[in-house]
N, C-alpha and C positions, 0 to 999 in steps of 0.2 A: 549387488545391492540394487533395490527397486527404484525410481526414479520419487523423486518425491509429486505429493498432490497434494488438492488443496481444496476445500468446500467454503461453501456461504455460511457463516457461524450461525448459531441457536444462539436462542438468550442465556440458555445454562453454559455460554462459551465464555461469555462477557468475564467473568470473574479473571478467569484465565486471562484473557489477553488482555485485559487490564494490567496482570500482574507483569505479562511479557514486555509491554509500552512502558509499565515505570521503569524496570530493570534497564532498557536501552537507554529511553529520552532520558530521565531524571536522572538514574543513578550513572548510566555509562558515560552519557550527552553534555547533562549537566543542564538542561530544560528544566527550567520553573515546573514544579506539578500543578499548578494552578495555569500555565498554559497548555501541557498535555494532554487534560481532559476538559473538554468544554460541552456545552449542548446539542452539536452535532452528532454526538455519538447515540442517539438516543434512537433519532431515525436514520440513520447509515446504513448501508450494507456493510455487514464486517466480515470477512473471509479468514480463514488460518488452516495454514500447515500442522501437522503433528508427528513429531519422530519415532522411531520404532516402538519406545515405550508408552504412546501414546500422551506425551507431554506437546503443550501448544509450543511451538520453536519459532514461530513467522504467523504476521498478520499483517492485515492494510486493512483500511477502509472506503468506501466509495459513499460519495453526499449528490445524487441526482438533480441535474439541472442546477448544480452549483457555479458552474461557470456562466449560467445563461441555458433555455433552451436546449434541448434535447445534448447537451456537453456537461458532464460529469467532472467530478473534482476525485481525484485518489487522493488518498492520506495515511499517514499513521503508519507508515511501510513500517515493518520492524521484524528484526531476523536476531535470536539470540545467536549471542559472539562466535558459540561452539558450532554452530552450522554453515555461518554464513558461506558462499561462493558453494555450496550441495546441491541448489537449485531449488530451496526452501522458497526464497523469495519470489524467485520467475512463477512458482505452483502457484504462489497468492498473488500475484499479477496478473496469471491469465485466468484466474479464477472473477477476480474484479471484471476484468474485460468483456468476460462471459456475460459476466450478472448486468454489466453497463448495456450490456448490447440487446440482451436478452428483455433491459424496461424499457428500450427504445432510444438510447442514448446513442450520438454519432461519432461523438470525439470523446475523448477525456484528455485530462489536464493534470498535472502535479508540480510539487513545489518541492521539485529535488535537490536534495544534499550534493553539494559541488562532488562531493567525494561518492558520493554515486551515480554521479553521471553520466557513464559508458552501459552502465547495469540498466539504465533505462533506454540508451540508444541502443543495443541489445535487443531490445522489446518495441525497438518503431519509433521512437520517440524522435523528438527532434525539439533543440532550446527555441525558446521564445523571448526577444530580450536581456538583459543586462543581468547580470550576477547580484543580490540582494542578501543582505542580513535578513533573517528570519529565527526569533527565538537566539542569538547569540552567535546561529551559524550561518555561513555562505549557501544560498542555492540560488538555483535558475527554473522560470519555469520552463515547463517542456510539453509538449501534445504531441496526441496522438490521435489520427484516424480510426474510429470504430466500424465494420461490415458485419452485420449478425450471423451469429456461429462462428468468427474470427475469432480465436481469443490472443491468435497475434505470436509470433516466436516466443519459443521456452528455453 
């Protein structure tokens, strides 16, 4: 089996990973739909994986200079259940990273799910701060270091 990958979405993707983000946040999570989609998503970078059949299975999004100055904010990570630990999710991570580094971005930032929090140290990261309720659930944030052309371990 080929490793999985992962691109910067088109607008004709949006539907899809809309539909991918309710299925996790809402229906799996239990996230308010009226918190999962807000008006960031409009100018995001939104990246996804696709599995053999060509269904969207994993997405994130990235909101530039959301943290501040040239440091980016990830979001929206989302890997449907049948995939997850394939390596869906690291494809649209270092997909982000790419696209973070590639508009001049030095750091990125996310607001990770306690329960994925090795899946991001994994990927560089490292916490920032105390453990937080977010939407219903526990995370922490965590950063990471950007180098252009790094997209960082997969």
């Amino acid at each position: 089996m080929s490793r999985p990958t992962a691109s910067v979405a088109t607008p004709a993707d949006l539907p899809e990973i809309g539909e991918l983000r309710h299925r996790v946040f809402v229906l799996e999570q239990g996230v308010p739909a009226e918190l999962e989609r807000d008006a960031a998503d409009a100018t995001a970078v939104h990246a996804l994986s696709r599995d053999g059949s060509g269904r969207v299975v994993a997405t994130g999004r990235l909101l530039l200079d959301a943290a501040g100055p040239g440091r980016a904010v990830i979001g929206r990570m989302a890997a449907d259940a049948g995939v997850r630990g394939r390596g869906h999710g690291a494809a649209v991570l270092a997909a982000l990273h790419r696209a973070a580094a590639e508009r001049g971005q030095a750091e990125v930032e996310l607001h990770a799910q306690v329960a994925a929090r090795r899946f991001y140290a994994r990927a560089g990261y490292v916490p920032v701060g105390a453990e937080y309720l977010e939407a219903g659930i526990v995370h922490v944030t965590m950063r990471r270091a950007l180098v252009p052309e790094d997209p960082g371990p997969v």
